[in-house]
C-alpha positions as CSV (number, residue, x, y, z in Angstrom):
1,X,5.2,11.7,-14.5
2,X,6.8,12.4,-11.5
3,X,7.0,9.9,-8.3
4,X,8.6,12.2,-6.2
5,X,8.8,16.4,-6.5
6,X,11.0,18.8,-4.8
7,X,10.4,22.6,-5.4
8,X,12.4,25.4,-3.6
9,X,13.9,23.3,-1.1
10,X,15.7,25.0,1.8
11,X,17.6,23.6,4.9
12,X,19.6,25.4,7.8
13,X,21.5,22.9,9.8
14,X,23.4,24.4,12.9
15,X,23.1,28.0,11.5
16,X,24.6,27.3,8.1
17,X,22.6,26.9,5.1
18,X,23.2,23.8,3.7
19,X,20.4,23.4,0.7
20,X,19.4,26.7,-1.5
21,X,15.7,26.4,-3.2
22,X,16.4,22.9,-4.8
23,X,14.1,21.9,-7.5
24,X,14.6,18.3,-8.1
25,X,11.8,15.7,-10.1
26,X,12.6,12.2,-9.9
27,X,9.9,10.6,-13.0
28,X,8.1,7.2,-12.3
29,X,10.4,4.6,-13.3
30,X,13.4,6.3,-13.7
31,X,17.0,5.7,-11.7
32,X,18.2,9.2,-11.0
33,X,21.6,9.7,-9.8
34,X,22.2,12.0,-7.2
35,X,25.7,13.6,-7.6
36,X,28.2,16.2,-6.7
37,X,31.7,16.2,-4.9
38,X,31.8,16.0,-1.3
39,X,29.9,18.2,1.2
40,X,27.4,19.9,-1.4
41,X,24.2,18.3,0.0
42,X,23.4,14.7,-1.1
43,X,23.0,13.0,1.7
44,X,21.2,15.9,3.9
45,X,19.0,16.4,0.8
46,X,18.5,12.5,1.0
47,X,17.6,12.8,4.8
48,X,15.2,15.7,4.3
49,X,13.1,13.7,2.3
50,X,13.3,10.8,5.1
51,X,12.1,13.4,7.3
52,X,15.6,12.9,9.4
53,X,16.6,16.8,8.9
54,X,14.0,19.3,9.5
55,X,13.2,21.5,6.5
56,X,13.4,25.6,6.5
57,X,11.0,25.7,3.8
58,X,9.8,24.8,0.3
59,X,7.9,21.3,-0.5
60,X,8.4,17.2,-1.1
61,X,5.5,15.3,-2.8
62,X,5.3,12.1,-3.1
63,X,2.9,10.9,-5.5
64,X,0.5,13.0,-4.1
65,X,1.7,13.6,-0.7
66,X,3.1,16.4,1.2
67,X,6.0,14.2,2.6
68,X,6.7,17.1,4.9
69,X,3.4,16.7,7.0
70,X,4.1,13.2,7.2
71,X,6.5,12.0,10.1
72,X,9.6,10.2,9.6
73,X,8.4,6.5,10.6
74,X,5.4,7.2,8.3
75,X,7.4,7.3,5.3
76,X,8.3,4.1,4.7
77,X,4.5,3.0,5.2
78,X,4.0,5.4,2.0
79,X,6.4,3.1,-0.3
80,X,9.6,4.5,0.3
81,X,12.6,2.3,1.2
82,X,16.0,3.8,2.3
83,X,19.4,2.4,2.7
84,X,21.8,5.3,4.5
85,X,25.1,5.8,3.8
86,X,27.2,3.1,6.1
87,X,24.2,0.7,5.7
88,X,23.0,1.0,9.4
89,X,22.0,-2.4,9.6
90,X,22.0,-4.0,13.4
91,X,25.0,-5.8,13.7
92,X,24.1,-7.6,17.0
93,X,20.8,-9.1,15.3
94,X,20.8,-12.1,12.9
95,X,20.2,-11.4,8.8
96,X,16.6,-13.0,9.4
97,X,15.9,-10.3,12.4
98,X,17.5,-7.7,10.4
99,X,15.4,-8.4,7.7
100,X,12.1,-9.1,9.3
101,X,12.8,-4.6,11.1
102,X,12.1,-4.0,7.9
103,X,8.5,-6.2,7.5
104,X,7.2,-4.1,10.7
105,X,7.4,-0.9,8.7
106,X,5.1,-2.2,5.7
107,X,1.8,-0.8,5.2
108,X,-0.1,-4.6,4.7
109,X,1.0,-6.1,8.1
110,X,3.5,-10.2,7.0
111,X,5.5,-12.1,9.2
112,X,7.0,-13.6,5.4
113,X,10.0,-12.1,4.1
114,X,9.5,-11.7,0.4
115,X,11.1,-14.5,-1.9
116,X,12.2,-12.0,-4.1
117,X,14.8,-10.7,-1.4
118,X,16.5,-14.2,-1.7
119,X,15.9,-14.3,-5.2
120,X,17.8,-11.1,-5.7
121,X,20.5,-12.0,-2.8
122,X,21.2,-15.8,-2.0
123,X,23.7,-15.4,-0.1
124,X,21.2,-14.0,2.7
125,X,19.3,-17.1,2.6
126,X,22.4,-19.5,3.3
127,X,23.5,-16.9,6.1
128,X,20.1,-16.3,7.9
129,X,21.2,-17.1,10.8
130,X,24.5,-15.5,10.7
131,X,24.7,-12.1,13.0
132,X,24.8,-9.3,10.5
133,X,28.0,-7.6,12.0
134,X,29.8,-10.9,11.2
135,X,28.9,-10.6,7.2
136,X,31.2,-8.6,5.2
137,X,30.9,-5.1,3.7
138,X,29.5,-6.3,0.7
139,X,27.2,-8.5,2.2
140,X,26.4,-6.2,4.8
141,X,25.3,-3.7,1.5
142,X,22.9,-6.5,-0.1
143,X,21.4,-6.8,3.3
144,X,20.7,-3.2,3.9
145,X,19.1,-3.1,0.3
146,X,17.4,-6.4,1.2
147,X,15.6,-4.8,4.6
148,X,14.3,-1.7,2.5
149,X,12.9,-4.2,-0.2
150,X,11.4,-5.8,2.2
151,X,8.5,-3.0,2.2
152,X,7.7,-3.4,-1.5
153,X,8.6,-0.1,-1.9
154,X,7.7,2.3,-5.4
155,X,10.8,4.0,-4.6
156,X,13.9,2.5,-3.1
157,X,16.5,5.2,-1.7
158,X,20.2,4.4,-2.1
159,X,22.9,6.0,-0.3
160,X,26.6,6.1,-1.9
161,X,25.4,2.3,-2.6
162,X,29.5,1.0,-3.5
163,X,30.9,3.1,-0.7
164,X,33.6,0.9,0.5
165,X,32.6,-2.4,-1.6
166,X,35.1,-5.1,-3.5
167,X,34.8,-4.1,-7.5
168,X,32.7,-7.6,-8.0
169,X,30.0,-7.3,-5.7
170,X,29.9,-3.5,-6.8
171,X,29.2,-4.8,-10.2
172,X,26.7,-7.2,-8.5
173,X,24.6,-4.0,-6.9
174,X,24.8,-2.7,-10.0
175,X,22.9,-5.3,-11.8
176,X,20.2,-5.9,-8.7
177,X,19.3,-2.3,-9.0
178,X,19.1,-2.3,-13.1
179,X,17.2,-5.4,-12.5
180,X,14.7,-4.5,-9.7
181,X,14.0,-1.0,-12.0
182,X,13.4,-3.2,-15.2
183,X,11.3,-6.2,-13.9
184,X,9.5,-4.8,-11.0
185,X,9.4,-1.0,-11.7
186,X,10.5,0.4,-8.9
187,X,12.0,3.7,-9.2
188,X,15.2,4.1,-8.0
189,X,16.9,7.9,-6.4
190,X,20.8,7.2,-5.5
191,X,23.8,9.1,-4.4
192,X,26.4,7.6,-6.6
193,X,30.3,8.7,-6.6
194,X,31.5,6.3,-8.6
195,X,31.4,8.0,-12.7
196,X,31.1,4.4,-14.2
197,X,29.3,3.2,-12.2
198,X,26.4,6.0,-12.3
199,X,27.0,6.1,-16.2
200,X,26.4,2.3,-16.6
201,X,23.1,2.3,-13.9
202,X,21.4,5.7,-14.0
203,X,19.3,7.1,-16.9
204,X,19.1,10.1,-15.4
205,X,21.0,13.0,-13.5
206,X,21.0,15.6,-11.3
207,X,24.2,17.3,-9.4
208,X,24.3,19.1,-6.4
209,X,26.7,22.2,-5.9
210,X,26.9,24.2,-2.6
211,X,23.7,23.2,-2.1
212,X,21.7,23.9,-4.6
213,X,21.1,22.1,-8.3
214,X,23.6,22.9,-10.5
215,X,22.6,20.8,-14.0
216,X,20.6,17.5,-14.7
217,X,19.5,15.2,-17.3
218,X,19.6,12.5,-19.0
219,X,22.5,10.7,-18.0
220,X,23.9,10.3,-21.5
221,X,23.8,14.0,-21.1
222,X,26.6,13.8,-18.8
223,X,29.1,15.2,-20.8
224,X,33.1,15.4,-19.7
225,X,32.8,19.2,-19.4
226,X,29.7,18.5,-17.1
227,X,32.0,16.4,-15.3
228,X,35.0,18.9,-15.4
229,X,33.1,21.8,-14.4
230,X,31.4,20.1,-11.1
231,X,32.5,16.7,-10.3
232,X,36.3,16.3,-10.8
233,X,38.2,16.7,-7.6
């Protein structure tokens, strides 16, 4: 069953036409990898459905929601979480203030921060007080994730998650988002340039040329000529 559904997706963006009638279906449970070299349309496709680039035409449903009558700072209230590409957190606020943006977006109104955040990521509880711009890049990543968990979402957004990331705490991201998918059921949608690293968390595919959907499937579908024909560089 599908969580979320786009059909004939279209988007113009400054008088170019950056996505062409893009079917994609993300299934319930599922953690489908978003790929495709450079500039084809990931992260404006991922921004469409955020409501952060206006749409020319064709739908998103979200479970049973037209996303696109539904206004940006609706839809994380719906269940969705999103981390952008270069994390966005605010670097002047602590990791608690960080975190606690993210409880004012949730549907059922908390002033507590889930345990499972600091379950997942203990080094936010020892650095709580800490200002966020003085964590590093990889910490800076598991807060980002951290603040979109925060809403309990059903489907957690990622953004070229390991952009920029030491290989260990890469690995680390790796294993929260296999974990979160397997013991809590949250369905996970990421942009992912990384081969191994898609291969080892996704179970499914879908790749993005010149903006529009080239081939998908299950990601040990992802054969080297697949790889060849639209992802080597």
């Amino acid at each position: 069953m599908s969580l979320l559904s786009i059909k004939g997706l279209n988007q113009s963006y400054g008088g170019s036409h950056t996505l062409w009638d893009v079917d994609i279906d993300v299934a319930e449970g599922s953690r489908t990898c978003l790929m495709g070299r450079n500039g084809m349309g990931k992260t404006t496709l991922l921004k469409c459905i955020m409501g952060l680039l206006p749409v020319t035409s064709g739908s998103i449903t979200f479970k049973d929601t037209n996303l696109r009558s539904v206004p940006a700072e609706g839809r994380a209230r719906l269940g969705i979480g999103y981390v952008p590409q270069g994390r966005e957190i605010f670097p002047q606020l602590t990791v608690e203030e960080n975190l606690r943006v993210g409880l004012a977006a949730r549907k059922q109104k908390t002033r507590t921060i889930p345990a499972q955040i600091f379950d997942l990521f203990p080094v936010l509880k020892q650095m709580l007080g800490r200002r966020g711009g003085d964590l590093s890049g990889g910490q800076q990543q598991q807060l980002a994730i951290g603040r979109a968990l925060v809403l309990e979402p059903s489907l957690l957004i990622l953004d070229e998650p390991t952009e920029g990331i030491q290989p260990n705490i890469v690995h680390e991201i790796g294993d929260i988002v296999l974990r979160l998918n397997q013991e809590t059921g949250v369905t996970v949608l990421l942009v992912e340039q990384k081969l191994p690293f898609a291969r080892r968390v996704g179970s499914e595919f879908r790749i993005l040329e010149k903006g529009r959907c080239a081939a998908s499937g299950a990601i040990g579908d992802l054969s080297d000529d697949i790889v060849r024909e639209h992802l080597s560089v």
